[in-house]
C-alpha positions as CSV (number, residue, x, y, z in Angstrom):
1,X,113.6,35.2,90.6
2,X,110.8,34.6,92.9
3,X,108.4,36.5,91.0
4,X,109.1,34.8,88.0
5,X,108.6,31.4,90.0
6,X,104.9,32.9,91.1
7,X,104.0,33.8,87.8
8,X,104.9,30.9,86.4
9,X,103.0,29.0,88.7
10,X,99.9,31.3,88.8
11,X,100.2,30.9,85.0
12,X,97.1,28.3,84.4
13,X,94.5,30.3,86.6
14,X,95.4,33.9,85.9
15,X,96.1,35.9,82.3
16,X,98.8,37.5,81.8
17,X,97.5,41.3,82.3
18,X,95.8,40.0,85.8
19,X,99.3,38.8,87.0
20,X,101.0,41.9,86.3
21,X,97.8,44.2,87.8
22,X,98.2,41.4,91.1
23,X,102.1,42.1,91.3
24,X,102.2,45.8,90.3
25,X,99.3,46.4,93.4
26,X,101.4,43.8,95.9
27,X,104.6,45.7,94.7
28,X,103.2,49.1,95.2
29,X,103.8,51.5,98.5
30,X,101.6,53.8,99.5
31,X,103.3,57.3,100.6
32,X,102.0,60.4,102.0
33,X,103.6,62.2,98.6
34,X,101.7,60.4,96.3
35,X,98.7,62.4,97.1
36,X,100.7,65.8,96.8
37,X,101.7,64.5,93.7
38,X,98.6,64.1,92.1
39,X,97.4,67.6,93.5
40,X,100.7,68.9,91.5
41,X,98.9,66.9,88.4
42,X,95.4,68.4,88.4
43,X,96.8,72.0,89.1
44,X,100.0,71.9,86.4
45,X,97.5,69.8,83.7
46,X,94.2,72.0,84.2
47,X,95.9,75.1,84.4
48,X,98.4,74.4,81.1
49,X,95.1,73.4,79.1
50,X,93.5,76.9,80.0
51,X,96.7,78.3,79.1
52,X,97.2,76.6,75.9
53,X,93.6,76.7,74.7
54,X,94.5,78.9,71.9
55,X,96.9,76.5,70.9
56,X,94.6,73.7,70.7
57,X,92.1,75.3,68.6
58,X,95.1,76.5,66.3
59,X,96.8,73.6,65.8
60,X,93.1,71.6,65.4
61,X,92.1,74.1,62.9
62,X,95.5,73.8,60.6
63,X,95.1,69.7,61.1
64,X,91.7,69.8,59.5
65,X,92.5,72.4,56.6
66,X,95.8,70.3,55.7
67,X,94.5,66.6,56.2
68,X,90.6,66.4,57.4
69,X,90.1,64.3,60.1
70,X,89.7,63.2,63.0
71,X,91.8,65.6,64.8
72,X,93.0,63.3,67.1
73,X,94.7,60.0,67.4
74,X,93.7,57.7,70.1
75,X,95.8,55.1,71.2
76,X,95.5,52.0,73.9
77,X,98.1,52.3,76.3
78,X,99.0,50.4,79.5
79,X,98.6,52.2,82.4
80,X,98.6,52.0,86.5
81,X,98.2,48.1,87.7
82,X,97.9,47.1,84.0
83,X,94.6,49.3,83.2
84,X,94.1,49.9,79.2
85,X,93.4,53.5,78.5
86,X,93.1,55.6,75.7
87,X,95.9,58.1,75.3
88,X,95.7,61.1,73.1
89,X,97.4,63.0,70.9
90,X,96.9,65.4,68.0
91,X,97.2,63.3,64.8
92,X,100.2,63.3,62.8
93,X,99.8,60.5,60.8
94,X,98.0,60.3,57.3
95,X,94.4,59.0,57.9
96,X,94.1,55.3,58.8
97,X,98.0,55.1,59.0
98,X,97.6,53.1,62.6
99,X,95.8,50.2,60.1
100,X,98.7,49.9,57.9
101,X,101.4,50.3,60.9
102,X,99.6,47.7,63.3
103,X,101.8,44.3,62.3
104,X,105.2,46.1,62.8
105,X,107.6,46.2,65.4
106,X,110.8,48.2,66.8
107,X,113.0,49.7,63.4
108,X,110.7,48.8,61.3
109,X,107.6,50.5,62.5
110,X,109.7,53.3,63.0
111,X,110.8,53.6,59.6
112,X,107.3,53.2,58.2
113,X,105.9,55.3,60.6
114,X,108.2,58.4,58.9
115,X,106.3,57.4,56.1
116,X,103.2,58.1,57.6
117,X,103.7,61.7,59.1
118,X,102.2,64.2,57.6
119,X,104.1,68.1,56.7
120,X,102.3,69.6,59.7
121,X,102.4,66.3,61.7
122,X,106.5,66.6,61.3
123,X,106.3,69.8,62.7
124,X,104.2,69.5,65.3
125,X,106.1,66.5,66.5
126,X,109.4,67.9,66.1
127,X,108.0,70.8,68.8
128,X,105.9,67.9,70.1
129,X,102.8,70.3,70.2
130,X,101.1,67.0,69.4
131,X,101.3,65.8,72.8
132,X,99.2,68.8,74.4
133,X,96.3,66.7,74.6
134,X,97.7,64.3,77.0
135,X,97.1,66.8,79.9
136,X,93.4,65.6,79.4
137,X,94.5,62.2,80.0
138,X,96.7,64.0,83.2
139,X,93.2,65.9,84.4
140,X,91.1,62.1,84.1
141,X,93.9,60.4,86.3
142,X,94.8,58.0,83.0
143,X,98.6,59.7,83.4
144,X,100.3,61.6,85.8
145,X,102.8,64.6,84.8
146,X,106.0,62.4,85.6
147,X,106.3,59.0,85.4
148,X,107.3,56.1,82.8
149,X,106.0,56.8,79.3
150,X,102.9,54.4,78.6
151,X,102.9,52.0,75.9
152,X,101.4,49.8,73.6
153,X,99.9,46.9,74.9
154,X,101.4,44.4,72.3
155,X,104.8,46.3,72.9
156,X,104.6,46.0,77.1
157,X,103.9,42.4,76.9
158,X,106.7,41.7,74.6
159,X,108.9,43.7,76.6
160,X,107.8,41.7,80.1
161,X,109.0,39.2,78.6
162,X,112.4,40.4,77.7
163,X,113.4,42.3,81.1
164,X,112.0,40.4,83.5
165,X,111.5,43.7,85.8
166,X,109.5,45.5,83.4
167,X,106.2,45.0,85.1
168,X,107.2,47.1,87.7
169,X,107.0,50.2,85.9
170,X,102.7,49.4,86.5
171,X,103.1,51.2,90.0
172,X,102.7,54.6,89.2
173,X,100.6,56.5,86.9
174,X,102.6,56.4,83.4
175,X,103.7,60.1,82.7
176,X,103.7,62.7,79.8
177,X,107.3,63.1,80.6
178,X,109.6,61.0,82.5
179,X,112.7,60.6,84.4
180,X,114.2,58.4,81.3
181,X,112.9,61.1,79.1
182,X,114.5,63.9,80.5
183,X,118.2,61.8,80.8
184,X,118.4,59.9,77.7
185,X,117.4,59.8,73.7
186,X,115.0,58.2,72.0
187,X,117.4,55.4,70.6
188,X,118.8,54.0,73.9
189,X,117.6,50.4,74.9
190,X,114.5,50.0,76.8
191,X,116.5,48.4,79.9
192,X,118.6,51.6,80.5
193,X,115.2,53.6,80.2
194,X,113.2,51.1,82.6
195,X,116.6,52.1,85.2
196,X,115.8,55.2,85.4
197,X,111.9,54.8,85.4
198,X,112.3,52.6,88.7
199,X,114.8,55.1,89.9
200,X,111.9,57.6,89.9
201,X,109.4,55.2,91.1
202,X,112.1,54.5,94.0
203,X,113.0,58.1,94.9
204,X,109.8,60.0,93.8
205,X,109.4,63.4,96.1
206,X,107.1,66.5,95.5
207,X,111.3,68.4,94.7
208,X,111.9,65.4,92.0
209,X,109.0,65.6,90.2
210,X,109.5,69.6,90.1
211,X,112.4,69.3,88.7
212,X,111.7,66.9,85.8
213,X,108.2,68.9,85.1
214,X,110.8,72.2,84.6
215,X,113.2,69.9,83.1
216,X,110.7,69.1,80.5
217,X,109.1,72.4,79.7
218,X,112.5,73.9,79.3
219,X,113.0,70.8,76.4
220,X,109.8,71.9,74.7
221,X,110.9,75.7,74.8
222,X,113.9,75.1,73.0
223,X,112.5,72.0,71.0
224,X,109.6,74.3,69.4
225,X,111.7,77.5,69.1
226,X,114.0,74.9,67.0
227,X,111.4,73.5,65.2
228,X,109.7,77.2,64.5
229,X,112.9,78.3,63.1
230,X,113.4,75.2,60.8
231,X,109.8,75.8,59.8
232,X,110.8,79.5,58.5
């Protein structure tokens, strides 16, 4: 593909994360929605952290009676044109469990990261009250409300090189939820997910990313009125 030839070729003067922030900017077009969409972002993020302030401070205060600190976990992800950010989440890991997960990959990291999870940690993932804080990272501009999950670094780079299209997903904001996310399961392939990502890159509209925002809040209803009841 043509990209591929230019990258290739740009390969001895540029690293890899300025080639994809170059191509993700040249690939990128400006639209009159995008600024309605972030509008929707600061309104939707700042008004759910007022609104879930008691939630924070509950959920903060039963982190640090059942396993200390730090309340939260901060994780480099890769966001808009290839920027590093730090995403955040209420910790449900033991302490220092990123140090002992850091050389694994795929199956394997997830298997050892059940390990890791703590008994409040498993329930505040299973209603995934742990990823409240991200509407900080929504408020800053790090993340939008919809858009392709952000990941790891090492994982994105990996993955480029696998699917050839995967830098595209750098275009847009990456989002607390996403159009993958609200379509498909955690175990389907990352191609299939990136199809759907680029999809909502393609066709995003103030009405779409509505309807994944109410798509999503609907799964978290039922997700932590499941996880409530289990918790009984």
């Amino acid at each position: 593909m043509q990209w591929a030839e230019q990258m290739r070729s740009d390969a001895t003067t540029e690293s890899l994360a300025e080639q994809y922030e170059r191509l993700s900017r040249e690939g990128f077009e400006r639209r009159g929605v995008d600024a309605a969409l972030r509008g929707l972002d600061l309104v939707i993020a700042g008004s759910g952290l007022i609104l879930l302030s008691p939630a924070l401070v509950f959920v903060a205060v039963a982190i640090l009676l059942t396993s200390g600190s730090p309340l939260f976990y901060r994780g480099l992800r890769v966001g808009r044109h290839g920027r590093i950010f730090d995403m955040y989440k209420f910790r449900t890991l033991a302490p220092d469990a990123e140090s002992r997960l850091g050389p694994y990959y795929g199956e394997e990291l997830s298997r050892r990261t059940e390990a890791e999870v703590t008994a409040l940690g498993r329930l505040l993932r299973a209603a995934q009250l742990d990823e409240i804080p991200q509407l900080w990272n929504v408020v800053r501009g790090d993340m939008s409300m919809v858009g392709p999950r952000p990941i790891r670094p090492t994982f994105f780079e990996r993955l480029a090189h696998e699917i050839p299209q995967y830098w595209q997903r750098l275009v847009v904001r990456p989002g607390l939820s996403g159009f993958a996310q609200t379509r498909m399961g955690r175990e389907e392939a990352w191609a299939e997910k990136l199809a759907h990502d680029l999809e909502y890159i393609a066709d995003r509209s103030v009405g779409l990313y509505l309807r994944v925002v109410a798509a999503t809040i609907w799964r978290l209803l039922t997700q932590s009125a499941r996880a409530l009841a289990l918790g009984r």
